[in-house]
C-alpha positions as CSV (number, residue, x, y, z in Angstrom):
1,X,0.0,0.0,0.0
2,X,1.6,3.4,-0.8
3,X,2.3,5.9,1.5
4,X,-0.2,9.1,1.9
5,X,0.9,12.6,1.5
6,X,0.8,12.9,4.8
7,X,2.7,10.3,5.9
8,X,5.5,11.1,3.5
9,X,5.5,14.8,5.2
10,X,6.1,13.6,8.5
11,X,8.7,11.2,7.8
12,X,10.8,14.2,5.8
13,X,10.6,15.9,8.7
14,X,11.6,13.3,10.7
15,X,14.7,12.5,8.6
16,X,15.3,16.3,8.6
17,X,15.1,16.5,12.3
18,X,17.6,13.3,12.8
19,X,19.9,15.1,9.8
20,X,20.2,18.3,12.1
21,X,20.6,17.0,15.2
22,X,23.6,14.8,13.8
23,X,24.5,17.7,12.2
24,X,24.7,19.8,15.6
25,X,26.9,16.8,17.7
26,X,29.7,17.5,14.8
27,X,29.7,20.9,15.2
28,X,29.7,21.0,19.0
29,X,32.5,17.8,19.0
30,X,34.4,20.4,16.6
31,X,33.7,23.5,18.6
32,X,34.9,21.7,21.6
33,X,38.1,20.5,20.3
34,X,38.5,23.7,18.6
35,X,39.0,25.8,22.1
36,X,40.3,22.6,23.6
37,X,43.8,23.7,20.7
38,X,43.0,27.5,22.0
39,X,42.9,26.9,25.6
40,X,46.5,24.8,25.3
41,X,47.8,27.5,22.9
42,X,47.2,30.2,25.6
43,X,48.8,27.8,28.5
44,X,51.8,27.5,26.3
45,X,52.1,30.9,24.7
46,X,53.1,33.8,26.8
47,X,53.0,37.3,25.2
48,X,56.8,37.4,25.1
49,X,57.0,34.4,23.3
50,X,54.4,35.2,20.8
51,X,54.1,38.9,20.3
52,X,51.1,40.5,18.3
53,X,51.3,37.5,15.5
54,X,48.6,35.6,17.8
55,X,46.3,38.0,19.4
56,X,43.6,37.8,16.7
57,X,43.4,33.8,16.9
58,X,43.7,34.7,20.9
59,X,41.0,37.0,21.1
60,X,38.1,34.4,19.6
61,X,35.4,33.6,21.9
62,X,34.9,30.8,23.9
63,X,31.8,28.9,23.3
């Protein structure tokens, strides 16, 4: 029996809904690693080690 209009509706949605979610953990698992780097960078760097060439990539929000 074929599917009704309906029914194909809800189950896009529902494949969009799983698709975004799973598309949100990445980002967050990369956001997270991404000032996990920063946060060792700033442990290891001290301004007279790394002048000005860092203060833009230093000065990115943490999320």
């Amino acid at each position: 029996m074929a599917a009704s209009g309906v029914e194909k509706s809800s189950k896009k949605k529902t494949e969009k809904k799983l698709a975004a979610r799973e598309e949100a953990k990445l980002l967050a698992g990369f956001m997270g690693v991404m000032n996990n780097m920063r946060k060792q960078l700033l442990l290891q760097c001290t301004s007279a080690v790394c002048g000005n060439a860092f203060k833009s990539f230093l000065a990115w929000p943490l999320c």
